[in-house]
N, C-alpha and C positions, 0 to 999 in steps of 0.2 A: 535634243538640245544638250550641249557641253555642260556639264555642271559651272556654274561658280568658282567654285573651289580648289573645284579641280584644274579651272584656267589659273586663278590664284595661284596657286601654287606650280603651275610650271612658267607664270610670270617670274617667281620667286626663285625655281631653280635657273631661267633664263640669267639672271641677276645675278646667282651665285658666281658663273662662269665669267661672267664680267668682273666681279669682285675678285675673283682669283687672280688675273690680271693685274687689279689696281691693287692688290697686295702687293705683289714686289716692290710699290715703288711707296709701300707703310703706309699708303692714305686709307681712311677707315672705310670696310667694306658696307656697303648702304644697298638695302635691296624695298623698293616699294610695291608694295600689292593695294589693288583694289578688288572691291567686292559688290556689285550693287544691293544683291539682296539681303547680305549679310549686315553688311557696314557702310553707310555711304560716304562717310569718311574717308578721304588719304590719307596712308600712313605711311610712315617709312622705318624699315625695322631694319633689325640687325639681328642674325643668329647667334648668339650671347655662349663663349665659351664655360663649360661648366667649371666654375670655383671650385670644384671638387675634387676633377677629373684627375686621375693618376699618372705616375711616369713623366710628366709631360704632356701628354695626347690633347690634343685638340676636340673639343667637342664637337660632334656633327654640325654642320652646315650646309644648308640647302644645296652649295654643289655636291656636296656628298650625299645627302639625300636622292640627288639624280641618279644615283647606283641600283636604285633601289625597282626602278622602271613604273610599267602600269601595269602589270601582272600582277592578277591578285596571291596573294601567297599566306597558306595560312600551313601550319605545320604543328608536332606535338612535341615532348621533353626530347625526344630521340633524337631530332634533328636541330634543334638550336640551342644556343648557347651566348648571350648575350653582354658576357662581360669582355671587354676590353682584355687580353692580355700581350702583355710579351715579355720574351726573353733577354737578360742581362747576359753578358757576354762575361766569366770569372776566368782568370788563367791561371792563379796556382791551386794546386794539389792539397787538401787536405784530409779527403775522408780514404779513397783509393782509387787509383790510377783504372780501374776498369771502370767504377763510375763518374771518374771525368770521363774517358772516352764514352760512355753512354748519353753524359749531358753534352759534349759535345756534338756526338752525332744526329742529337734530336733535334728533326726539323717538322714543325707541324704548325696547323694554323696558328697556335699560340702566340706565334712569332711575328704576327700580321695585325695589324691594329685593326679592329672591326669598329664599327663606327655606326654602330646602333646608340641610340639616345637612352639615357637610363630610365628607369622607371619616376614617377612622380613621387612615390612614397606612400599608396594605401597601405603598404602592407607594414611600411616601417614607422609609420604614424607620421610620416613632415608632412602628409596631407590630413588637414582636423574633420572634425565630423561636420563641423558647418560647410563645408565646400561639398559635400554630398548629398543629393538629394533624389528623390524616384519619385514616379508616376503614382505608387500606391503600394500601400502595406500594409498588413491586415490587423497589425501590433509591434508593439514597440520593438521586442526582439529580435523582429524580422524585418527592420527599420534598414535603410537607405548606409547608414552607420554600421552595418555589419556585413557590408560587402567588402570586405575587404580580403583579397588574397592570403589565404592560408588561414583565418581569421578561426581558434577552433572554440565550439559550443560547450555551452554547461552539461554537465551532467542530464538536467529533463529536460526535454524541450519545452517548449511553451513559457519560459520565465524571458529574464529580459535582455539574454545572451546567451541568443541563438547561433545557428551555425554558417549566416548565408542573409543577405536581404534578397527577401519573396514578393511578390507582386500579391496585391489582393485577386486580383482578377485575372483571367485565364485567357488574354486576347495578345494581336500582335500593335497594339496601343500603347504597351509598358515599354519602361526605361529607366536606366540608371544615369544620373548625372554628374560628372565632377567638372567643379571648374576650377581651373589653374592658375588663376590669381593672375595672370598673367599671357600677354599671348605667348603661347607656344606650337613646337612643329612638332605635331604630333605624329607618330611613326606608328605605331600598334598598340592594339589589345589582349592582354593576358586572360584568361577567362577559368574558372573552376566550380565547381558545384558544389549542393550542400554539405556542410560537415555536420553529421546525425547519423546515431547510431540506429535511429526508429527509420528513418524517411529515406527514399531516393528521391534528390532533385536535384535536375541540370538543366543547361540550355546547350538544344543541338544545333542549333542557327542563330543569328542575327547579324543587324545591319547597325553602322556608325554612323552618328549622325553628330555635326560640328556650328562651332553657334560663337560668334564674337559678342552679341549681346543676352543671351538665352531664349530669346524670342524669335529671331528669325532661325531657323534650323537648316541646313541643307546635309540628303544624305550622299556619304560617299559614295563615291561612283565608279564601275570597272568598265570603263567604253563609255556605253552607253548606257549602260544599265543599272540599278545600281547594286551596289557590293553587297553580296551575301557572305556571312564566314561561318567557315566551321566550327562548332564551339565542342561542348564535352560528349565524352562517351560515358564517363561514370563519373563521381563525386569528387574526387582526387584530383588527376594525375591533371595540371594545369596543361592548355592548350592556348598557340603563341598567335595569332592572329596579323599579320602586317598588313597595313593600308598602300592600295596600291600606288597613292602618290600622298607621299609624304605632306601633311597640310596646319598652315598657319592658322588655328585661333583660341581664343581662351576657353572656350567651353567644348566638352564632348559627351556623349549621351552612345549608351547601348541601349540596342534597341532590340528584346529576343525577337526570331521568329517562330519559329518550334521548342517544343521542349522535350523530357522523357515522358512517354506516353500516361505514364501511370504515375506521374509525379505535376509537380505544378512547376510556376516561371518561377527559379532562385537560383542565385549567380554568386560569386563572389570577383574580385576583378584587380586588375592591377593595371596603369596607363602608362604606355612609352612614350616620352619627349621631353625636347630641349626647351630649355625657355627662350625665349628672341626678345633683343632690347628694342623697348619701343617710346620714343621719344618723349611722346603723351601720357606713358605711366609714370605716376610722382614718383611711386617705390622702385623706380627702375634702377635709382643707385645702391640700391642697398644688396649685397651680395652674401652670400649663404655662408656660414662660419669655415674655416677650414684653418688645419693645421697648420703651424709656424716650423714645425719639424719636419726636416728633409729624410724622410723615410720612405720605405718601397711598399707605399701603398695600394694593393693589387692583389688579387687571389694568387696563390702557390699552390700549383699543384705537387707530388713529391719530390719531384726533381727540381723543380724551380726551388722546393723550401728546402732541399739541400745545397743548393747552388748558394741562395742566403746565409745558410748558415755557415757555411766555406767562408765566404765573404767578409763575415764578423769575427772569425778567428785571425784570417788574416790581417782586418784592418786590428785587432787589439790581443794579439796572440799571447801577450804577457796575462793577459786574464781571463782567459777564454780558453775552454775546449770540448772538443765534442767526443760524447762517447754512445755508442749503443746497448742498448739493455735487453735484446731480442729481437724477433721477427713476428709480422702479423702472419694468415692464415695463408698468403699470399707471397710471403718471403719479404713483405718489406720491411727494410730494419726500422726500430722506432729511435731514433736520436733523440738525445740531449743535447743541451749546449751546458756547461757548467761554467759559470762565471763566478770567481775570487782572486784574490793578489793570488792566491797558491792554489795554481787551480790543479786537479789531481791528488787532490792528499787533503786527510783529517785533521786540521787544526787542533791542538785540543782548546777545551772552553768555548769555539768557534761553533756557533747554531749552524746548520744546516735546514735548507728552505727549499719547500719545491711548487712549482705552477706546472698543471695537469692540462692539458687542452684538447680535445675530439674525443672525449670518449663516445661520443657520439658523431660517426661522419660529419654528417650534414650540419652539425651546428658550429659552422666556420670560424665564428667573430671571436672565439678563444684562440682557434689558431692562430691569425693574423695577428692578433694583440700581441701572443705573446713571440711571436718574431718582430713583430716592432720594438716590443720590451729588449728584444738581443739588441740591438740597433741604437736606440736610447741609451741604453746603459752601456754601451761601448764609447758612444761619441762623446757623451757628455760626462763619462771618465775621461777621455781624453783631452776635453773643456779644462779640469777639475773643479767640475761641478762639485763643491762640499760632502755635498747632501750625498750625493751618488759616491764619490768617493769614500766617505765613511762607511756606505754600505756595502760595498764591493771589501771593504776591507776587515768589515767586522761577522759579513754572512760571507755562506759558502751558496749560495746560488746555483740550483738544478732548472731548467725548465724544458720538458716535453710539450711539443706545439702537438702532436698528433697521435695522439692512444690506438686510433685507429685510422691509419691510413688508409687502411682497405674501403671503407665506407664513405671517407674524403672521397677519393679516387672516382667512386660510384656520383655522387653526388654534382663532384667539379663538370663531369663529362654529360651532365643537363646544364649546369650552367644557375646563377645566382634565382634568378624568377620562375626559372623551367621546375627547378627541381621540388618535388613533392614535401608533403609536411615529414615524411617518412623516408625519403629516398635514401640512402647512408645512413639512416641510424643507427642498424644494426651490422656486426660483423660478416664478413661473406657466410660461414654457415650458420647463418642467423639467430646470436647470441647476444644478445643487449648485456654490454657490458657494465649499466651502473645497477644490473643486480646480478653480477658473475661472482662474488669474491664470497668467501665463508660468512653464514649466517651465524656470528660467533652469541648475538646478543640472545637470544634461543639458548642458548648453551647456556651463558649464563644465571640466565632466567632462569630456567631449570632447576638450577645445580642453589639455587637460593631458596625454591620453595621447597624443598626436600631437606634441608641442611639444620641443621638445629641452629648450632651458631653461623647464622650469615657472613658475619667477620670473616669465617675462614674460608670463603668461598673468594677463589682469585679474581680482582678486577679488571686484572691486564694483563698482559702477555697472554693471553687465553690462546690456546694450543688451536690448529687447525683439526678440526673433525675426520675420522678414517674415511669419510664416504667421500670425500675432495681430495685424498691422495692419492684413490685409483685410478688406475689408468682409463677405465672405461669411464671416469666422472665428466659430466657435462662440465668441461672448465677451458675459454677461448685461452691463444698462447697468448693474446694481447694478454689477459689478467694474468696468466701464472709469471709473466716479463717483469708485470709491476708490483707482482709480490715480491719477488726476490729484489726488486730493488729496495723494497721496505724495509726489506730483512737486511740488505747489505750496507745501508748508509743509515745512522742515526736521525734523521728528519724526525725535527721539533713541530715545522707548522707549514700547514698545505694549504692551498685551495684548488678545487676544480671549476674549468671554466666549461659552462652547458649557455645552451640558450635558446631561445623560443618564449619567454616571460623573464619578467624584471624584477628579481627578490631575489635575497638573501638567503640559503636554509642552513641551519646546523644541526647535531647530532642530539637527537637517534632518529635516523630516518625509518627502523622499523617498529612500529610498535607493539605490545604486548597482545599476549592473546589472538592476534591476527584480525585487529579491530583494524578496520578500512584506514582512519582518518582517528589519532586521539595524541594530545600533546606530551613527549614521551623524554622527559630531558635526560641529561646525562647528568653525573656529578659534577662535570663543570659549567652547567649553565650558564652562570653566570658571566664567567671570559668567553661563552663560546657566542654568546648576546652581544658583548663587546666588541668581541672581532669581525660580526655580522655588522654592526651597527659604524664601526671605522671604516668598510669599506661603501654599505650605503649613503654616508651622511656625506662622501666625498666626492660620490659619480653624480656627475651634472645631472643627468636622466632621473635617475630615483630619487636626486634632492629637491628636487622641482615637484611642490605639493600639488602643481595644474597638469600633469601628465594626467593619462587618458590610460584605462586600464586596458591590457593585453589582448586579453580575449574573454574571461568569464571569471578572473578571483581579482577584489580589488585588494592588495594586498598594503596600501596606503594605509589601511588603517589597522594595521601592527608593524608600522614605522618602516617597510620594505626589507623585513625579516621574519620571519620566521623556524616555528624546529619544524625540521623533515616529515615525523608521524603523525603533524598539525596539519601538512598539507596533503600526505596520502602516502603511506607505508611503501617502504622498499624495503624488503628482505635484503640481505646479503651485500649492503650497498657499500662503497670505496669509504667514506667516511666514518662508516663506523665500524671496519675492517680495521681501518690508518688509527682510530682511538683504542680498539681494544684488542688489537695483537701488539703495535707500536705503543710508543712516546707521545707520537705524531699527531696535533690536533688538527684537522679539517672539514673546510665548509664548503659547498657549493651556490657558485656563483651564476645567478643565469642572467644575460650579458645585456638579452635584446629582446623585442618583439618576435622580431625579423630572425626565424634562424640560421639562413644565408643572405645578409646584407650585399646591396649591388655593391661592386668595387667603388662608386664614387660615393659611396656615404661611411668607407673605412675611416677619412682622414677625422669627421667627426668622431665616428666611431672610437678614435684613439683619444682625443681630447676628451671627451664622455668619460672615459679608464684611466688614463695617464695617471692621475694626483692617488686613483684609489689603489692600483696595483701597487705604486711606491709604500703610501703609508702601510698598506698592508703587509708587504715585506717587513717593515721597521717593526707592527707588533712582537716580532721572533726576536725580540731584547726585552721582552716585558717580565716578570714575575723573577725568580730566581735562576741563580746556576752558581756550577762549582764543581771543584773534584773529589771525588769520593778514594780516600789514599790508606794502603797501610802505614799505620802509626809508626814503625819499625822502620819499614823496608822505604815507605815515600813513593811506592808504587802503587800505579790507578788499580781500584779493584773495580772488574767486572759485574755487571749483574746486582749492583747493588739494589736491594729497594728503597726508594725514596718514597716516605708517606706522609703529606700535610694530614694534622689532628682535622675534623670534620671535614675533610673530602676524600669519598670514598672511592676513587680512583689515586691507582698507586702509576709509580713512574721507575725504569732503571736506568744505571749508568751503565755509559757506553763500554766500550772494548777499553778505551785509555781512563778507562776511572768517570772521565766529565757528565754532567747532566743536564738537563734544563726541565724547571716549572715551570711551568705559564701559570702565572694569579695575577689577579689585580690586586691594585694596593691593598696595604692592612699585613696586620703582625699577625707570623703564621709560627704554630711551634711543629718541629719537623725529627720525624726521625727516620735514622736510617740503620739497616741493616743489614750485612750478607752474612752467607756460610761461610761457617768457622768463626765468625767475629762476636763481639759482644755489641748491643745496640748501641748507638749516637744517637743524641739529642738534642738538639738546636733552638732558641730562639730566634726567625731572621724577620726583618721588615723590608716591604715592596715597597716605595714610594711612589710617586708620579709619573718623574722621570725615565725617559725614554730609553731606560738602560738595565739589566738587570740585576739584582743584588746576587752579591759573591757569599756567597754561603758554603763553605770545603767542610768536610768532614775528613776525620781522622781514625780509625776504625784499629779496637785494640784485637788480636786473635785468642780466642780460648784456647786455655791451658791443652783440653783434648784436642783440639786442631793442632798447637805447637807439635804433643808428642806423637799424633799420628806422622805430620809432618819428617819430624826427628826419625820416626822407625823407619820411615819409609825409606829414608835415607840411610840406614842404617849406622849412625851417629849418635855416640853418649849424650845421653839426658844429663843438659847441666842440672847444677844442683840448685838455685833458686826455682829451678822448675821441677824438678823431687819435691822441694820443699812446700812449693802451690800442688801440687799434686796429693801432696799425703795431708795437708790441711783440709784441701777440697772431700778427701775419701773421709776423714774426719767427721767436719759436718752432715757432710751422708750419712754416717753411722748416727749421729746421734740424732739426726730429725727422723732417721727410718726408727732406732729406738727411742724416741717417744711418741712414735706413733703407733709403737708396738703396746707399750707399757698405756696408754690411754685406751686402745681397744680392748685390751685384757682387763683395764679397771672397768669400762662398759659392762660386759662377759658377764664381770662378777658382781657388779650391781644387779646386773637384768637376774641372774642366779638368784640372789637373795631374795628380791622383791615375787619371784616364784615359790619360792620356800614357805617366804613368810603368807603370801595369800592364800598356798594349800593349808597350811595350819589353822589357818580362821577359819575355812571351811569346815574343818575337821570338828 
């Protein structure tokens, strides 16, 4: 006998094709299913385009579900890829004429709108743990709630953030349940096994089973029989399951049948489908947030996010431009976009600011952010928007969408759901680049416990180590591209965008002694708390005290911040490379749950960022600045040291003399100093406001710098400078003789009092 469900739903795509029709002429598309054993209810639905959806595109509907046939089809990361893309068509020239011809001649599926339904959201949390439920679990940890796709375990197992919900019991009885709040047409199952470093557990078979009230069940069916699919071969690598006719209802259930021999039933999972308006649900009007901003929300793979970025020069050329800083392991170059009134060139007094995004392939949601950021900040300078317009004009704006293109690339070609917890993280010859860069804090460390006076041990500019300058040193060109850009542009204040968890970290991500886990701060703690805490207190996601933790640290309760060596040690890591070679202060941001979000949950995704990526730019006007000038000449002097009294991190001026501090408010006494000069001294005050205090110093040069200067030149020593010279030798002579005539008076004490003691003997 026919399934139910399966007549249901070619009822439904029957209906589609008729709707197709009654579109041309704009009447609303209406398709009714019945069900006896399901639902004895009539209903009449509608395939509900997704609020989300990018481009344009239309979300599936049941005629397009008909594409899909009665062929069961199940397949792994290799062969699918379920995001939505396509290609914008750009026609002038900005990066080079060979790669226009390459983005022009590129014609591949991308360009074809695929019209798979997105996921529901386990993995990204819009699905809560109340909609999930199972047959049985043997403890909390291994609860129904931690099925979720990509979902990773604590450290032990057996506490109460496991790696997988497991079935108590060892039969083909068990099931997972999610219900969708809603009827929906559901299209496929994503499936993966346990995350544990102790256990093997997956599921190599099971069957779907669909339910509009949770009580009556029917399982999918292939023909006659019903559907079996293929599930995992090991722990990881997710496996995409398609239902062979697409089907209407609110509830679905997995159902294993086999599992790994030597392991038990545990799954993690992720559900494909659309929602369908159904007359009968009250919350049928209520439609899922999405962005007010017309931007190209949609995965980029390299050529599409150069084709982008083309685009945003053109549309705002007067502020915009793109430059490259290198090439990955692959040859692909890694763009910037730079955005200021004066774009190319060093303002002076003018901070310079940069957003860092893919140091890690796979975790997308930095990328796409911060090419929406080009996009925003182009159009709504062209608005003049205030806010935006001050800041275009008082920063110099860098930002790299992709550190590592190479591991993008890997990544994009499984596709948002496919791709593993690991697929692109690391560089093609397998280099994880957020601990590639000089382990400078080791150095330090070092160079403090040996030293007698610590004072004299450098805070900053700390020189890179011999064993990173050889050529045989394990060092990816992605990092040695973004050293030298450190080195070439004074950058005041950074952040990197990571993701896969929702918190804040700052520096020192490594900690002392090589303790795993121990809170490790840096002299600026205290701004570095601040600019963790301006960007948390601002993203929708982290300000929301009811969010649901990630996967195993609840990090809610240290306000969605934390230091780096608090949550687990990175040697060598970008941020405290950027504090103590640079100026430059930076934190890492991790964006999402989810570390490759579906394309239709970007537009959120942007609204979540949008308010904190701004303010976060704006802190690079906090604390001081000023130019550091010969008193004489009025020229910037280089390399000067700028020291705030109690913080023991130093900072210098740039090539043209300028600086910048970051402090928080409060009166700071500051000095500064270079070679050949005599110290300055400063009293200055931060205040509140969103602006930095002007603090210049004037720097006098010593008498021995002038007349080295002078010989060098071979030019008569004026005589006011004879005359500080022979005062200067002066004083010398007489502090060197009385220092002479005091140790001699010593001499002849210590004489006597020997004299006089051997005669009392006597």
């Amino acid at each position: 006998m026919e399934n139910p469900l399966c007549i249901l739903a070619a009822v439904i795509l029957l209906g589609g094709f008729l709707d197709a029709a009654a579109a041309q002429k704009n009447d609303t598309a209406t398709q009714s299913f019945y069900s006896s054993s399901i639902n004895s209810t009539l209903k009449s639905v509608t395939v509900e385009p997704q609020s989300h959806s990018r481009e344009g595109q239309t979300a599936p509907t049941a005629t397009a579900a008909a594409a899909t046939g009665t062929k069961l089809l199940t397949t792994t990361v290799r062969k699918n890829k379920l995001d939505t893309k396509k290609t914008k068509k750009n026609s002038k020239e900005v990066i080079s004429k060979k790669e226009k011809k390459e983005d022009s001649e590129e014609k591949t599926e991308d360009e074809k709108t695929q019209l798979d339904c997105p996921p529901l959201g386990l993995e990204s949390l819009r699905v809560d743990d109340s909609q999930i439920t199972a047959s049985s679990y043997p403890r909390t940890g291994l609860g129904p709630h931690r099925g979720r796709m990509n979902i990773q375990s604590g450290i032990h197992d057996g506490d109460i953030y496991d790696g997988a919900w497991c079935a108590e019991y060892k039969d083909q009885h068990q099931w997972l349940e999610v219900d969708a709040l809603h009827p929906t047409l559901f299209t496929g199952v994503i499936l993966q096994g346990r995350n544990s470093i102790w256990r093997w557990d997956w599921v190599k078979t099971y069957k779907v089973q669909l339910s509009n009230d949770s009580v009556n069940w029917e399982t999918c069916m292939n023909g006659t029989k019903h559907a079996v699919f293929v599930g995992n071969e090991n722990q990881e690598i997710p496996v995409l399951g398609l239902l062979p006719v697409p089907t209407v209802a609110r509830f679905i259930r997995i159902n294993p049948q086999t599992w790994y021999e030597n392991g038990t039933i545990c799954l993690r999972a992720e559900i494909l489908g659309c929602r369908v308006n159904d007359p009968h649900d009250i919350y049928a009007s209520e439609q899922e947030p999405a962005s007010k901003d017309n931007l190209d929300f949609r995965h980029h793979n390299y050529k599409e996010m150069r084709k982008l970025m083309r685009s945003v020069t053109e549309e705002c050329p007067d502020i915009t431009r793109i430059y490259t800083i290198g090439k990955s392991y692959l040859g692909l170059k890694l763009y910037v976009m730079e955005i200021s009134d004066n774009p190319g060139k060093h303002e002076l007094g003018e901070p310079e600011f940069r957003y860092v995004a893919g140091m890690h392939g796979n975790e997308v949601l930095g990328r796409e952010l911060v090419l929406n950021l080009m996009q925003y900040i182009c159009r709504e300078y062209k608005k003049g928007n205030q806010r935006i317009v001050r800041l275009v004009t008082d920063t110099r704006i860098h930002l790299l969408p992709s550190m590592n293109p190479d591991g993008y690339e890997a990544a994009y070609e499984k596709g948002s759901e496919l791709a593993s917890w690991a697929e692109g993280r690391y560089t093609v010859d397998r280099i994880d680049l957020n601990s590639n860069f000089p382990d400078l804090n080791n150095i330090m460390w070092d160079a403090q416990e040996v030293a007698v006076d610590k004072s004299k041990v450098s805070n900053h500019y700390i020189p890179m180590p011999e064993y990173y300058t050889r050529e045989d040193a394990v060092v990816a060109p992605e990092t040695r591209a973004v050293i030298n850009w450190m080195q070439d542009i004074p950058f005041v204040l950074s952040a990197n965008l990571h993701g896969g968890e929702l918190v804040i970290t700052y520096p020192f991500d490594c900690t002392r002694d090589w303790a795993p886990v121990e809170d490790t701060p840096t002299a600026d703690n205290a701004f570095f708390r601040w600019l963790s805490h301006v960007y948390a207190s601002t993203n929708l996601v982290l300000a929301n005290p009811d969010r649901r933790v990630c996967h195993s640290e609840d990090f809610q309760q240290h306000n969605n911040i934390i230091n780096g060596g608090a949550w687990h040690t990175v040697p060598g890591s970008m941020n405290d490379f950027s504090y103590l070679h640079t100026n430059c202060f930076e934190v890492t941001v991790e964006l999402s749950c989810d570390k490759y979000p579906h394309a239709s949950e970007l537009p959120i995704e942007w609204e979540n960022n949008k308010e904190s990526l701004i303010v976060y730019m704006e802190q690079v006007h906090r604390g001081l600045k000023g130019v550091v000038r010969d008193k004489l000449t009025k020229k910037g002097i280089p390399d000067a040291i700028i020291k705030v009294e109690d913080h023991d991190h130093d900072i210098r001026s740039a090539a043209d003399g300028d600086y910048w501090r970051l402090l928080n408010p409060g009166q700071y006494k500051v000095v500064v100093w270079a070679e050949g000069y005599y110290p300055a001294v400063r009293h200055c005050n931060v205040g509140m406001e969103l602006h930095a205090t002007i603090c210049d110093f004037g720097l006098t040069k010593t008498s021995i710098q002038r007349l080295k200067e002078i010989r060098a030149r071979g030019g008569k020593i004026p005589q006011d400078l004879q005359l500080r010279l022979r005062a200067l030798r002066l004083r010398k002579l007489r502090a060197s003789t009385k220092v002479t005539n005091r140790l001699r008076e010593s001499q002849q004490k210590q004489a006597r009092k020997a004299r006089s003691s051997g005669a009392q003997r006597v």
